[in-house]
C-alpha positions in Angstrom: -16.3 -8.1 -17.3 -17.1 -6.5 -14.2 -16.2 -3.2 -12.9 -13.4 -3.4 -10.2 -14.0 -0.7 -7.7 -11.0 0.3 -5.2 -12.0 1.6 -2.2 -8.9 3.2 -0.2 -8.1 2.2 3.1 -6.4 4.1 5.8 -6.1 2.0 9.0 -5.1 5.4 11.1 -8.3 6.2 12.4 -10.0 2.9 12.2 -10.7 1.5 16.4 -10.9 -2.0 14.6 -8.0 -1.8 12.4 -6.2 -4.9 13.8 -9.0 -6.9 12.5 -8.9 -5.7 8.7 -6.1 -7.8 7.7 -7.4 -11.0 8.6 -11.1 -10.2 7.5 -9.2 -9.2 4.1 -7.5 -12.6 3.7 -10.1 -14.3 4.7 -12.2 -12.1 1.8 -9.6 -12.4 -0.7 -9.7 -16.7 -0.1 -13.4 -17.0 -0.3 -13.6 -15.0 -3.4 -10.9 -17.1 -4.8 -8.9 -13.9 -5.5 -5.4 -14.6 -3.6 -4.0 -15.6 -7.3 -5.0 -11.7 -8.5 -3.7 -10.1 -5.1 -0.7 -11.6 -5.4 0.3 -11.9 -9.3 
């Protein structure tokens, strides 16, 4: 098994913040990792 490495995130200070969320989805759904995310 691989090693699952968390990064933390803190939208705050992040100029392009409003454009995490959808990369993220759009991460999560091409990894085919939406069933992990959300179980």
């Amino acid at each position: 098994m691989t090693d699952l490495k968390l990064i933390p995130y803190n939208a705050d200070l992040d100029p392009e913040a409003q454009n995490f969320l959808p990369w993220l989805w759009d991460k999560l759904k091409a990894d085919d990792l939406i069933s992990i995310y959300f179980h």
